[in-house]
C-alpha positions as CSV (number, residue, x, y, z in Angstrom):
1,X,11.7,17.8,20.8
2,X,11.7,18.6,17.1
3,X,14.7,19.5,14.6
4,X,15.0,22.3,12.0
5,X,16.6,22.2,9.1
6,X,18.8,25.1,7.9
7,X,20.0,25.3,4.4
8,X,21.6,28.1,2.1
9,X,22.1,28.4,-1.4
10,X,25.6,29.6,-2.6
11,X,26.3,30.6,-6.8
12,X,29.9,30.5,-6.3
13,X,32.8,31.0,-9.8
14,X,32.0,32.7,-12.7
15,X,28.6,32.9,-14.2
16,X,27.8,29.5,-16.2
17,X,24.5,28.6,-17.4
18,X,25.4,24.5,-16.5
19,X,26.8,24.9,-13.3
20,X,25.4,24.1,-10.0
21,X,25.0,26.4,-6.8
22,X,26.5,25.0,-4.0
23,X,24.4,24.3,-0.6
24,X,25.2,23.9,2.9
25,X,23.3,22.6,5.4
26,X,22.8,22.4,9.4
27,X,20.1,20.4,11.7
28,X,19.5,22.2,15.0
29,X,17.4,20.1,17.6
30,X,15.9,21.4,20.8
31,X,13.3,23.6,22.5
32,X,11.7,26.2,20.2
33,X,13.3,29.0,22.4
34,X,16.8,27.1,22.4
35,X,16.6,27.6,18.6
36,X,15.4,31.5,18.7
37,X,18.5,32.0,20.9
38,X,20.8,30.2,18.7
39,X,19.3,32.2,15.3
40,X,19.8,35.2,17.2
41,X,23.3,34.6,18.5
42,X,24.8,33.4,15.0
43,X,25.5,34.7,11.9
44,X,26.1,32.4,8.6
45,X,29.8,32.3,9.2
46,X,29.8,31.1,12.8
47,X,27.3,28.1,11.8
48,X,29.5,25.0,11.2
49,X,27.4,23.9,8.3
50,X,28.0,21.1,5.9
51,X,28.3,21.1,2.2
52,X,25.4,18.5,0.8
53,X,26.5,16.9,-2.7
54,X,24.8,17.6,-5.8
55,X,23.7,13.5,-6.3
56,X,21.2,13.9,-9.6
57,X,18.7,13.3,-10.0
58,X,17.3,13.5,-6.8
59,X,19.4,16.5,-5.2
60,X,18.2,16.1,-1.4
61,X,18.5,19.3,0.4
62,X,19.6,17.6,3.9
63,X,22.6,14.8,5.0
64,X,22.0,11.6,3.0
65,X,24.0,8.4,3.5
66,X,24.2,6.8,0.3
67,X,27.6,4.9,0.3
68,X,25.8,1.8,-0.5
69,X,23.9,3.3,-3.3
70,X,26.1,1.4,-6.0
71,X,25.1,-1.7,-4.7
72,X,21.5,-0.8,-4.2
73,X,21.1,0.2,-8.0
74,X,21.9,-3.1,-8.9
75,X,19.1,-4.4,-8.4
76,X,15.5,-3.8,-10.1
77,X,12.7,-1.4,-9.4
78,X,9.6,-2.4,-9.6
79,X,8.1,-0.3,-11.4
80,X,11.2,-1.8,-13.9
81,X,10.1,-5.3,-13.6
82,X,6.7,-4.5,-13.9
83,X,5.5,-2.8,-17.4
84,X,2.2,-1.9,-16.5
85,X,1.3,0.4,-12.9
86,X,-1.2,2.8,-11.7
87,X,-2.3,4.4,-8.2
88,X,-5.6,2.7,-6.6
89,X,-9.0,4.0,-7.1
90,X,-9.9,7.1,-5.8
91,X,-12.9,8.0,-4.8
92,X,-13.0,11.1,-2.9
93,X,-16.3,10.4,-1.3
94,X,-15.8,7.3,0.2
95,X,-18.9,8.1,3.0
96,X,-21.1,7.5,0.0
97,X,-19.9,5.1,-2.2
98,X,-18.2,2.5,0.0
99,X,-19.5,0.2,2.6
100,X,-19.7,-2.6,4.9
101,X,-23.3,-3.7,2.9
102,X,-23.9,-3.1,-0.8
103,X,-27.8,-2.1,0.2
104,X,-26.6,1.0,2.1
105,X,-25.1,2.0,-1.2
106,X,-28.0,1.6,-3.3
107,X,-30.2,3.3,-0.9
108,X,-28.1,6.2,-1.2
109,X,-28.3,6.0,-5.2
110,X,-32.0,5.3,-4.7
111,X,-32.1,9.3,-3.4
112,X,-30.0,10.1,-6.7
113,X,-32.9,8.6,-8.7
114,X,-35.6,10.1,-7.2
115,X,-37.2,13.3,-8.1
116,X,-38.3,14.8,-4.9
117,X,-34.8,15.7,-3.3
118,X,-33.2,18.7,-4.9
119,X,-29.5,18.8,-5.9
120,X,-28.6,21.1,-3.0
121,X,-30.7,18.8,-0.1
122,X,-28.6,15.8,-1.5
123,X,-25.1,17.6,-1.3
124,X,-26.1,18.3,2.4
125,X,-27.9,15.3,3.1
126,X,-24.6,13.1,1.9
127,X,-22.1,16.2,2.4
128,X,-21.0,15.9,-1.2
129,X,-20.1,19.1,-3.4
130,X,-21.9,20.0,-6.0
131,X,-18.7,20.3,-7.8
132,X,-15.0,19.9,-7.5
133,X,-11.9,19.9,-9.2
134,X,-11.9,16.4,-10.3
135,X,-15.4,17.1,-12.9
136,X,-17.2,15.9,-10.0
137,X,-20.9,16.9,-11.3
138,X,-23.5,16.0,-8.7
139,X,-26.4,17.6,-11.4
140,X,-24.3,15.9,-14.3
141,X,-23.9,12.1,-12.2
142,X,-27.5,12.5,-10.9
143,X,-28.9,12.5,-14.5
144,X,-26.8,9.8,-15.3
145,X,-28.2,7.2,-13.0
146,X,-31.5,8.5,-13.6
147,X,-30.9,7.9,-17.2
148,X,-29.4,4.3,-16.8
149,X,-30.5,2.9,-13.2
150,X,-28.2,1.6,-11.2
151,X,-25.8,-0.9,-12.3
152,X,-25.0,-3.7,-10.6
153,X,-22.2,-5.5,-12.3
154,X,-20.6,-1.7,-11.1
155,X,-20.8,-3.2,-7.2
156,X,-17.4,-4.4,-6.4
157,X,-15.7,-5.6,-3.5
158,X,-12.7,-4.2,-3.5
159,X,-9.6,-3.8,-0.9
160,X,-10.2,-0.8,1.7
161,X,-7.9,-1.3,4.0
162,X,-5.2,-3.8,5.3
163,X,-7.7,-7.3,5.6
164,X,-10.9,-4.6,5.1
165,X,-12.9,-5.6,2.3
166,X,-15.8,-3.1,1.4
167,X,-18.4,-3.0,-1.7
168,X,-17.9,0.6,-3.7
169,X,-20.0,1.4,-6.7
170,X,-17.4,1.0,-8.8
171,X,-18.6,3.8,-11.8
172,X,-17.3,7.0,-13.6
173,X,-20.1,9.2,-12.5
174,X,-19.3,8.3,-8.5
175,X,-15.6,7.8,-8.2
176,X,-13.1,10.4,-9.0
177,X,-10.2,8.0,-10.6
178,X,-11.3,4.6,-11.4
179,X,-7.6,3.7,-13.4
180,X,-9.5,1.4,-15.1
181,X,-5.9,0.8,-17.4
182,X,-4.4,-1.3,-14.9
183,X,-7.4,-1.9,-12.0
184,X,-9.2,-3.6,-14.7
185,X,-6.7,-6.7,-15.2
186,X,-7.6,-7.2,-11.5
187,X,-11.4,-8.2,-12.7
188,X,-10.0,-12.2,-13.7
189,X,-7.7,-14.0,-11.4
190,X,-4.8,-12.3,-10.6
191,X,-2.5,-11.3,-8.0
192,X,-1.2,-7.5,-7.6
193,X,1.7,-6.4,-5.3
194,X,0.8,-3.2,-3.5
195,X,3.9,-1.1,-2.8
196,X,4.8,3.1,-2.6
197,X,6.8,4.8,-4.5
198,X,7.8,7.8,-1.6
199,X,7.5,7.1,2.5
200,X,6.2,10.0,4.6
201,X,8.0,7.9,7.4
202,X,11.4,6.4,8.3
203,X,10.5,2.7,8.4
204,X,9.6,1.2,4.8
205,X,6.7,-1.5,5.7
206,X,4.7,-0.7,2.5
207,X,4.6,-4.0,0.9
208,X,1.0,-6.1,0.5
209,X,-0.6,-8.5,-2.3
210,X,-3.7,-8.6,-3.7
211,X,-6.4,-9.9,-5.9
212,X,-8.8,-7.3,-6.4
213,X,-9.1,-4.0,-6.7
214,X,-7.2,-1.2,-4.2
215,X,-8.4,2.1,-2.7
216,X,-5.5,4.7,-2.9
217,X,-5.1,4.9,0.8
218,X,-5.2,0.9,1.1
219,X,-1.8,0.5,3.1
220,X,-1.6,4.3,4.2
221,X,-3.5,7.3,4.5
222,X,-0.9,10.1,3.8
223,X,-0.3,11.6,0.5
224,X,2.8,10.6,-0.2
225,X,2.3,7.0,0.2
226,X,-0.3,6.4,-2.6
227,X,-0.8,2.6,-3.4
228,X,1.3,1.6,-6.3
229,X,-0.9,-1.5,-8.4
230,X,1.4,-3.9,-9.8
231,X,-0.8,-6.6,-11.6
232,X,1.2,-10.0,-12.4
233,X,-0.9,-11.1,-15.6
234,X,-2.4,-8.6,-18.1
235,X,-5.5,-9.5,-20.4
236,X,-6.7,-8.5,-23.5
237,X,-8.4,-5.1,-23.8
238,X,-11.5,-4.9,-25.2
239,X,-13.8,-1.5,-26.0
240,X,-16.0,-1.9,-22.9
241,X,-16.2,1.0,-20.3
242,X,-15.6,-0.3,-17.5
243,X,-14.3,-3.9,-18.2
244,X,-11.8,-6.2,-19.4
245,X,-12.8,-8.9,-22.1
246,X,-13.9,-11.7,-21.3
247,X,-10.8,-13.6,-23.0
248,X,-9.1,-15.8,-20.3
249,X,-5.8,-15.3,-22.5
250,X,-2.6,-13.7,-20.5
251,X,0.3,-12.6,-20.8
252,X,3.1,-11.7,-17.7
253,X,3.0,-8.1,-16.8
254,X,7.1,-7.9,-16.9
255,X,9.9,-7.1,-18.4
256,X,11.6,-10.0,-20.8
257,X,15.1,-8.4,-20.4
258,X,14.7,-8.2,-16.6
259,X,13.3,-12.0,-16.5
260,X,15.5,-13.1,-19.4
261,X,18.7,-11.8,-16.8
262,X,17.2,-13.5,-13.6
263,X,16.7,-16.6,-15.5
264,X,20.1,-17.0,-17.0
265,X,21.1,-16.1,-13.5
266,X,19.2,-19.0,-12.3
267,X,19.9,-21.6,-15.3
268,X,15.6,-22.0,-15.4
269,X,13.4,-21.8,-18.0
270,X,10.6,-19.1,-17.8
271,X,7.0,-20.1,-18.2
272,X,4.3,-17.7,-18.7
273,X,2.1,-20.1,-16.3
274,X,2.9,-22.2,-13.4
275,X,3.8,-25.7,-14.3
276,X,5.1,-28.6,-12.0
277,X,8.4,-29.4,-15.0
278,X,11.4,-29.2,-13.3
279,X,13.9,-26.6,-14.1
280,X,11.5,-23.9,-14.9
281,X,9.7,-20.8,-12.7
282,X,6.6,-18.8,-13.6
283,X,5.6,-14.9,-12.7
284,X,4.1,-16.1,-9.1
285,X,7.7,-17.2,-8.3
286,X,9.1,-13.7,-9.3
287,X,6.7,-12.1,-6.9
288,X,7.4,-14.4,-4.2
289,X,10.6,-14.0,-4.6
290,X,10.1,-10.1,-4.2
291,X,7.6,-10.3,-1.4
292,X,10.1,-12.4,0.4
293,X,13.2,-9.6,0.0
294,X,10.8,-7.0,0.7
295,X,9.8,-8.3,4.1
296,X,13.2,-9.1,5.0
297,X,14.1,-7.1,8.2
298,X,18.1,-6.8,7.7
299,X,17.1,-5.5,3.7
300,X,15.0,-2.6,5.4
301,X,17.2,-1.2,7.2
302,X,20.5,-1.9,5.4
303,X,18.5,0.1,2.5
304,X,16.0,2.3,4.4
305,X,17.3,5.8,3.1
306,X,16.5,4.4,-0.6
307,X,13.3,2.6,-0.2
308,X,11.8,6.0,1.3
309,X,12.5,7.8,-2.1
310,X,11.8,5.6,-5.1
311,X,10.4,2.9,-6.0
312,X,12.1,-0.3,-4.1
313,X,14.7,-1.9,-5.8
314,X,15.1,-6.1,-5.3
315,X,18.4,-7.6,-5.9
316,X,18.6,-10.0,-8.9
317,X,18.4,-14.0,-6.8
318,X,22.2,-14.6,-6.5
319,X,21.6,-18.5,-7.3
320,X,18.9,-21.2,-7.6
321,X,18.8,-22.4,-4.2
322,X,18.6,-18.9,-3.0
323,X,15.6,-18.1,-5.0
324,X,13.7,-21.2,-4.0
325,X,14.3,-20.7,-0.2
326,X,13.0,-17.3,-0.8
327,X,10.0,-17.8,-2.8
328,X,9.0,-20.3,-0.7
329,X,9.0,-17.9,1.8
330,X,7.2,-15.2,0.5
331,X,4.8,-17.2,-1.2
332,X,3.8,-18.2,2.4
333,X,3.4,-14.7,3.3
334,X,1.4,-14.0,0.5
335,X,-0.9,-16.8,1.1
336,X,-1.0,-15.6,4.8
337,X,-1.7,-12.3,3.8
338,X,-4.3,-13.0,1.1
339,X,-6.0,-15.1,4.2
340,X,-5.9,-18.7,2.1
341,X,-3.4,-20.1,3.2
342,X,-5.0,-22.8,6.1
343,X,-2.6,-21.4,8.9
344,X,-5.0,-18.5,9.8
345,X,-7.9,-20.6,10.6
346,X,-5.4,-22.1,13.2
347,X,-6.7,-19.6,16.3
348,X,-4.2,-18.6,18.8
349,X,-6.7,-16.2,19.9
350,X,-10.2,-16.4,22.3
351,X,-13.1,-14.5,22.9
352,X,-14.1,-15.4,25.5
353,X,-17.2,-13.5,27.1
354,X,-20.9,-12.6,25.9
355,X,-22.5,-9.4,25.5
356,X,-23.6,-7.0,22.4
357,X,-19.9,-6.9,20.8
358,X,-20.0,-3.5,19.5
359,X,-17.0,-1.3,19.4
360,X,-16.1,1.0,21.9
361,X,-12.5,2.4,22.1
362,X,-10.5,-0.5,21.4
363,X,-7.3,-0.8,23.5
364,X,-4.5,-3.6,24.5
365,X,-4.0,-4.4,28.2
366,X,-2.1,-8.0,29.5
367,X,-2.6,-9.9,25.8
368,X,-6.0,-8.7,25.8
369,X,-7.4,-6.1,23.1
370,X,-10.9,-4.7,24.7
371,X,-13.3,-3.8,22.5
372,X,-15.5,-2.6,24.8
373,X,-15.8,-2.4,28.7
374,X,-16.3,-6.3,29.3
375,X,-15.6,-7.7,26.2
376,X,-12.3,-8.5,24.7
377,X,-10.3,-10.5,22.3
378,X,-7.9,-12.9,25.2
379,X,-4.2,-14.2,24.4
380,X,-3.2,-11.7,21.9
381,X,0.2,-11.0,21.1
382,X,2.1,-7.7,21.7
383,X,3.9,-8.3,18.0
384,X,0.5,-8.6,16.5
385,X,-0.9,-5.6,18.1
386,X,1.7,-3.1,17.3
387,X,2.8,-5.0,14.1
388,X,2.7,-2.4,10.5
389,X,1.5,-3.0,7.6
390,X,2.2,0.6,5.0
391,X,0.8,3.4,7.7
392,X,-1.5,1.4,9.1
393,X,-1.4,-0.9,12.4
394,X,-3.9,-3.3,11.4
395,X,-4.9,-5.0,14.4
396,X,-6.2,-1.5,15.4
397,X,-6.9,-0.2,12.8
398,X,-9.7,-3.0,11.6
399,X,-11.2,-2.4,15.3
400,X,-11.1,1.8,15.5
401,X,-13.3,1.6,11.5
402,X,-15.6,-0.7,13.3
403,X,-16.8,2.0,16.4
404,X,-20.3,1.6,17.5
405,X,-20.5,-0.8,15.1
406,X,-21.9,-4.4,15.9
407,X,-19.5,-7.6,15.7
408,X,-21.1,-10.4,14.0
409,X,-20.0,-14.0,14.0
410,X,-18.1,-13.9,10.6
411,X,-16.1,-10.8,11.6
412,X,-14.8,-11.8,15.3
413,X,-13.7,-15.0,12.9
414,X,-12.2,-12.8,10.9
415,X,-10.3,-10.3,13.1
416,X,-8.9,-13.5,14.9
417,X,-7.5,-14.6,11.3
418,X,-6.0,-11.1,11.6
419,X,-3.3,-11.7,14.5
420,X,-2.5,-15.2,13.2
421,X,-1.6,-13.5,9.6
422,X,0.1,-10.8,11.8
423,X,2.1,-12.7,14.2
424,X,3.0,-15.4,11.1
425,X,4.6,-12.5,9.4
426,X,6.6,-11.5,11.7
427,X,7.8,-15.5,12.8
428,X,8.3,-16.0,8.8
429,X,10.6,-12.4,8.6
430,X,12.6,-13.5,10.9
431,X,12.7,-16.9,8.8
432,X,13.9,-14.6,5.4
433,X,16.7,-13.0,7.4
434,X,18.5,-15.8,8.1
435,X,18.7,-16.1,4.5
436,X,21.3,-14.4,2.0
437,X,19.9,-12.2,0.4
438,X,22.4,-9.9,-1.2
């Protein structure tokens, strides 16, 4: 059964060029034919509409609740805390620059180099365009890498999906937005959180970490719900193309008022690097500290009608002990979620029976996820199966981009790491919630 949405626009008082129309608004839910009946049945004056205020600067055109927004705007957005952010890579032909092994790459840049194929038999053979409104150039790339070779410092692994690492060729010529500006602080050791700045959805569960670089549609698919890079550390630029210098010199990628406030807040000293004095915190604490709030179950929903607009806000840590319980949290999750931390190598999963282990339809029946007819992963939790990550449902997600596709050793090890990190996120939520937050 879906809703409609009826507004109207009303220029009421004399004719100002500052003021504001008025507009009224009206949801009608039902069958389609319910609705045609209604429309025809009304006129303007017989619909008990409701007058929507004018709250700049977003000026939502249907019923907001936003009582609390006084106490949500208290807090800091991250695209506040953080100085420096950027979408992830985009590289609008992902079917030929990405993959599971880096030789399938260069075998398709092997048919760029060579002479025999034409232009037009390599746009079909790859289904690529021969140009598009992002200065793709298939002619223009093709004589590149004919000029150069291929490079292979440009092979990255980089983060495709929710626990789906894939190489890309990581160069101007192939992908359409490289955001080189703030993807290339992620080429030394450093941790990013990934976050959205708009939900397409209801439910805010866009909140990952990383440390390397992110595809666009890392933690969702939909437009709206581009990954946001937020790098921790920031390194000196040099002039190369494609890289950051090789100085291992950093500096935190956040704003001194912001940290100055939290610290006085917290009576610690702020250190630019992690160090094991008392009565001081470093940047990895501030993240944790937001990764923690963020995952918090109570904090989504309490704020749900903000976090699907902007940027998410985090309160400023109402004391010390607050801050630690927190960061100690969320630095758990991240660990879990990075797949380092020791937990996830703790199997609460089996697999129990032999056969060719490729990937049929996956689905979930009695704790079991089937990957094929016979085969199946045994003792896996519901939580873990349906749990969100962004857009994504990872658990099934990882499975339904591996059809027909072969499981080897490393990965059923890996898709078992999977539902622990899955099924520890949820156990260490629940931990956060029974925490103050705000």
């Amino acid at each position: 059964m879906q809703g409609v949405s009826i507004n109207i626009f009303v220029k009421t008082g004399k004719k100002k060029t500052n003021e504001l129309g008025k507009v009224f608004h009206f949801d009608l839910f039902g069958k389609r034919e319910m609705k045609y009946d209604f429309l025809s049945e009304k006129n303007l004056r017989l619909i008990p509409f409701k007058e929507l205020g004018n709250n700049p600067p977003m000026y939502f055109m249907v019923q907001k609740d936003l009582t609390l927004d006084k106490v949500y705007s208290k807090g800091f957005a991250l695209n506040e805390i953080y100085n420096l952010n950027s979408l992830g890579l985009l590289t609008k032909r992902d079917k030929f620059i990405t993959d599971f092994e880096k030789n399938s790459i260069v075998k398709r840049l092997d048919s760029f180099i060579d002479e025999s194929y034409t232009n037009e038999a390599l746009a079909t053979k790859y289904d690529l365009k021969l140009k598009d409104n992002d200065k793709w150039d298939l002619a223009k790339s093709r004589k590149e890498i004919q000029k150069t070779g291929i490079i292979h410092p440009n092979f990255r692994i980089q983060n495709y999906r929710c626990f789906d690492k894939r190489f890309i060729y990581y160069d101007k010529n192939f992908v359409a937005r490289l955001n080189i500006k703030v993807l290339g602080h992620l080429s030394f050791p450093n941790t990013s959180i990934i976050s959205t700045r708009q939900l397409a959805d209801d439910n805010f569960n866009h909140i990952f970490v990383s440390t390397i670089i992110s595809d666009q549609c890392f933690i969702s698919n939909k437009t709206k719900e581009g990954c946001q890079v937020f790098p921790l550390y920031l390194y000196p630029e040099t002039n190369g193309q494609q890289t950051i210098g090789q100085s291992t010199e950093r500096t935190p990628n956040l704003n001194t008022e912001i940290v100055k406030q939290i610290a006085e807040k917290l009576g610690l000293t702020f250190t630019n690097e992690k160090e094991t004095t008392k009565n001081t915190f470093a940047p990895i604490d501030i993240l944790d500290y937001i990764y923690a709030v963020l995952h918090s179950p109570t904090y989504r929903e309490k704020y749900k009608e903000f976090l699907k607009i902007d940027f998410p806000r985090v309160p400023y840590p109402k004391d010390k002990d607050t801050f630690w319980q927190l960061a100690k949290l969320g630095g758990e999750i991240r660990q879990i979620h990075l797949l380092e931390s020791p937990i996830v190598e703790k199997y609460i999963t089996q697999y129990p029976i032999d056969g060719n282990n490729v990937v049929g339809k996956p689905k979930y029946q009695d704790g079991k996820v089937y990957i094929n007819d016979t085969q199946y992963f045994d003792s896996v939790p519901q939580t873990a199966w349906e749990f969100y990550i962004g857009g994504y449902q990872p658990a099934q997600k990882w499975l339904k981009d591996r059809k027909e596709r072969k499981l080897e050793f490393d990965d059923i090890l890996h898709y078992q790491k999977i539902i622990v990190a899955l099924s520890e996120t949820d156990r260490l939520m629940k931990e956060i919630d029974k925490i103050g937050i705000d």
